[in-house]
N, C-alpha and C positions, 0 to 999 in steps of 0.2 A: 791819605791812604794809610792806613793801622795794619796791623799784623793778624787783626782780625778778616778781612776781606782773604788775606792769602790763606788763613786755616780754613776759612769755608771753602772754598779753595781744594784746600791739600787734604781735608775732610772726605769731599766728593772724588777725588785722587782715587784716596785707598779705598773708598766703601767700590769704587767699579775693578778695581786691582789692577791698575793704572801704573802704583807705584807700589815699594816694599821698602822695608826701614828706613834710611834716610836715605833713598837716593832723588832724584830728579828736583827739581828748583822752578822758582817761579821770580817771575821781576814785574817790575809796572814804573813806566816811564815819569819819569820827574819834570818839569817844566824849569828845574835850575840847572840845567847842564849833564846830567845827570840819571840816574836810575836806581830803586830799590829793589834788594834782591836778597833772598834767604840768605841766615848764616852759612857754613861748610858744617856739615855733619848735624845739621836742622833739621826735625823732622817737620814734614810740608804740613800736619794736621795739628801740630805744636809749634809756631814758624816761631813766635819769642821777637826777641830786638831783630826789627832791620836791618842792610848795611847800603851804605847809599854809594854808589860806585859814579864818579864822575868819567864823562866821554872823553877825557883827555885828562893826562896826568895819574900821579899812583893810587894803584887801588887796595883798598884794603886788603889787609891778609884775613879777616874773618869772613871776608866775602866768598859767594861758593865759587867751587872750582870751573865752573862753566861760565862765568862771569864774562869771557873773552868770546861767546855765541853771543850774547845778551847786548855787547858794545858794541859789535861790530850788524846784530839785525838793526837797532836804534840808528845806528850811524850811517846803513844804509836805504833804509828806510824811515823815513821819519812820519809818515804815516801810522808805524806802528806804535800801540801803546805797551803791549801788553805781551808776555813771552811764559809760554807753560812747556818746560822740559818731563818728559815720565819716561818709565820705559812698562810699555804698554807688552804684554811678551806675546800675543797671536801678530800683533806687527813687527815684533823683532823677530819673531822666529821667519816671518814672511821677507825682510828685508838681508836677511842672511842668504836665500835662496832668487831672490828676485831683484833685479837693478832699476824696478818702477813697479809699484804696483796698483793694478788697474780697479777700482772697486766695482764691481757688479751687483749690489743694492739699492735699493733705490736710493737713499740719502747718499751713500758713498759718489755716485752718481751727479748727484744737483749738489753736492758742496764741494768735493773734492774730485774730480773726475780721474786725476791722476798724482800718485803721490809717492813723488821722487825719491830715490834711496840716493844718499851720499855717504864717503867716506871719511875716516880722521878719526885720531886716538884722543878722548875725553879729556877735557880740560885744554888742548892745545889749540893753536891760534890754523893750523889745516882743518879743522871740524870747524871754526870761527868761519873761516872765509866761506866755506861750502856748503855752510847751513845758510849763511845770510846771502850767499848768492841765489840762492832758489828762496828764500822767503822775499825777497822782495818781489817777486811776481806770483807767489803761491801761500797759501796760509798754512801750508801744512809739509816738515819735511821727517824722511825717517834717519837715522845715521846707521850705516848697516852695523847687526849685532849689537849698539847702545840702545834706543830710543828715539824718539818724537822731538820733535819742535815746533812747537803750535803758536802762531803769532794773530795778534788780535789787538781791534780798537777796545775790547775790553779786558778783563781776566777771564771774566764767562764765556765767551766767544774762541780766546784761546783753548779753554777748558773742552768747548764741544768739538774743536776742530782734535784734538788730542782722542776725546771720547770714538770720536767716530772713526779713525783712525784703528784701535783695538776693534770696533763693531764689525768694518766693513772686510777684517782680514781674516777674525770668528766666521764670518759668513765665508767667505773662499774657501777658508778650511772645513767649514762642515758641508762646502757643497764638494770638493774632494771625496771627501769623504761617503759622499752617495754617489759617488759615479762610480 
């Protein structure tokens, strides 16, 4: 895996507005113990050097600061490969006001029927525990007022459940909007 897959990647991020300067991260699971994940203050469409954070023992200080969601969805799910953090803002603004939200689209619908809002302050092991407890039964969760966590056997996969997530909160809000 190169740093190229994660800029197309972080590329497709910003062109949907996904993400904005440097924030939100991506990882993709390692088969040595292990996982590679953006620098801290990386931009997703420029990712540069990987940092490869292992599931047990210390981890880098260049590693981003959400590196403790990333260890603990792998750790509990090993099923998953692939982990796309954004902050998609018609789903943050929706997860500030809602404690689940229901998509009424039809993709929102057949991929994600329901998509959990949890709580916890960025970077800390309370957002770790409460994001990886709902992915391991759901591909998709929001942290209220941060962002997404889209989990996937691929990076693509994580990318669309992210995508859709922003699509299917656009559509509530413009159906508000016409009642």
């Amino acid at each position: 895996m190169s740093s190229a897959e994660f800029e197309r990647i972080g590329k497709r991020l910003f062109a949907e507005h996904l993400v904005g300067g440097n924030f939100g991260n991506i990882s993709i699971r390692r088969e040595d113990a292990g996982f590679l994940i953006k620098r801290t203050g990386a931009y997703l469409d420029v990712a540069g050097e990987l940092v490869f954070v292992p599931f047990v023992g210390e981890v880098p200080k260049e590693a981003s600061s959400e590196y403790r969601v990333h260890r603990e969805v792998y750790t509990m799910s090993p099923s998953c490969r692939a982990i796309v953090h954004a902050h998609p803002p018609a789903a943050i603004a929706a997860s500030l006001v809602l404690d689940e939200i229901i998509p009424e689209d039809s993709e929102g619908q057949m991929l994600c029927p329901v998509i959990p809002v949890v709580t916890g302050a960025p970077g800390s092991q309370e957002i770790a525990d409460n994001v990886a407890s709902v992915l391991v039964h759901s591909k998709l969760v929001m942290v209220r007022g941060h962002g997404s966590f889209a989990a996937g056997k691929t990076l693509d996969e994580a990318y669309l459940y992210t995508s859709l997530a922003e699509h299917s909160c656009r559509v509530l809000a413009l159906k508000k909007g016409f009642s």
